[in-house]
Every structure is written in C-alpha cells, then in structure tokens.
C-alpha positions in Angstrom: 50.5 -13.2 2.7 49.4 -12.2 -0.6 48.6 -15.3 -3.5 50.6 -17.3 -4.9 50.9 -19.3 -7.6 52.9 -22.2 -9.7 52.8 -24.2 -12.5 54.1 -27.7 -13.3 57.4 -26.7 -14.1 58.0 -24.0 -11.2 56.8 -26.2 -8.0 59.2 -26.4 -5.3 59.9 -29.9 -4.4 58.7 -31.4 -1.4 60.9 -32.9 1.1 60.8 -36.1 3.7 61.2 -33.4 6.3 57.9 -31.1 4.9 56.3 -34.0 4.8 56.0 -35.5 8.4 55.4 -31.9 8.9 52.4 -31.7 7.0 51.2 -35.0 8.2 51.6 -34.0 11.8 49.0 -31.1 11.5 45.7 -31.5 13.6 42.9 -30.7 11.4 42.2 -27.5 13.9 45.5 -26.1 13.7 45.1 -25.5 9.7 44.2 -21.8 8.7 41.4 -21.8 6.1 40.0 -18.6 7.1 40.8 -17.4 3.8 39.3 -19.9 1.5 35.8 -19.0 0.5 33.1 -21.5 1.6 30.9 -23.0 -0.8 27.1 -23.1 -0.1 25.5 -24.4 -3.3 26.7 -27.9 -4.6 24.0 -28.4 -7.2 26.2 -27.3 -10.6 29.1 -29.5 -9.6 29.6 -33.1 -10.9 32.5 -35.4 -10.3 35.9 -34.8 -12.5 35.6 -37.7 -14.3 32.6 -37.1 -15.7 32.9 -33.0 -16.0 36.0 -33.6 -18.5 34.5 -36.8 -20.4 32.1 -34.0 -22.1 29.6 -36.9 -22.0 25.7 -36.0 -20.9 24.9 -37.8 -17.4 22.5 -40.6 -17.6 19.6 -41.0 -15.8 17.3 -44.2 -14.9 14.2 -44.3 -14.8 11.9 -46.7 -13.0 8.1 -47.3 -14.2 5.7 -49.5 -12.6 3.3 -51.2 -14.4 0.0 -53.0 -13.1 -0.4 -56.6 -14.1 -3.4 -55.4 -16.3 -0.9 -54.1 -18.8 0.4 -55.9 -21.2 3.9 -56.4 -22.5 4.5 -56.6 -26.3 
C-alpha cells in the first residue's frame, strides 16, 4: 500500500458500519509496523502550548534560612 493522503475537503465519510468496525479492533490486531517509532521526547510540548507561540514558564522554589531577612 503506498501513502496516502487527504485534505479537509477530500475525506471520505465515515459510516455507522466503519465505525463498530473500527471499534471492534483488539489493540494487537492493528498493523503499525510501518509507523516510525519515536525514541526522543525531549523537543515536544503539548499542542496547546506549541501553537500559543508563548515561552513555557518555569517555577522556581528557593529556600531561605530564618537568618535571612525579608524586606
């Protein structure tokens, strides 16, 4: 089978019958032998903060002896 792809506009509909089809797969009959696997996690972050464009925020924790003071 060689790729394939769609757009919005060009999916095939979906119907009741596909469905139950779908949703009476075991997980160990599904083929992914041809999806690559992905090792390294580390540059990924959540869609909803990837397409805010916003920096990630970090806390930060500090200790402080009672010997210091506040102002």
């Amino acid at each position: 089978m060689g790729i394939v792809s769609y757009t919005m506009e060009t999916l095939p509909s979906v119907n009741e019958k596909e469905l139950d089809m779908a949703a009476a797969l075991k997980d160990e009959d599904i083929d992914c032998s041809d999806i690559p696997e992905i090792n390294n996690l580390t540059g990924l972050r959540p869609r909803h903060i990837r397409e805010t464009n916003e920096p990630e925020k970090a806390a930060d924790i500090f200790n402080l002896d009672a010997d210091i003071a506040v102002l």
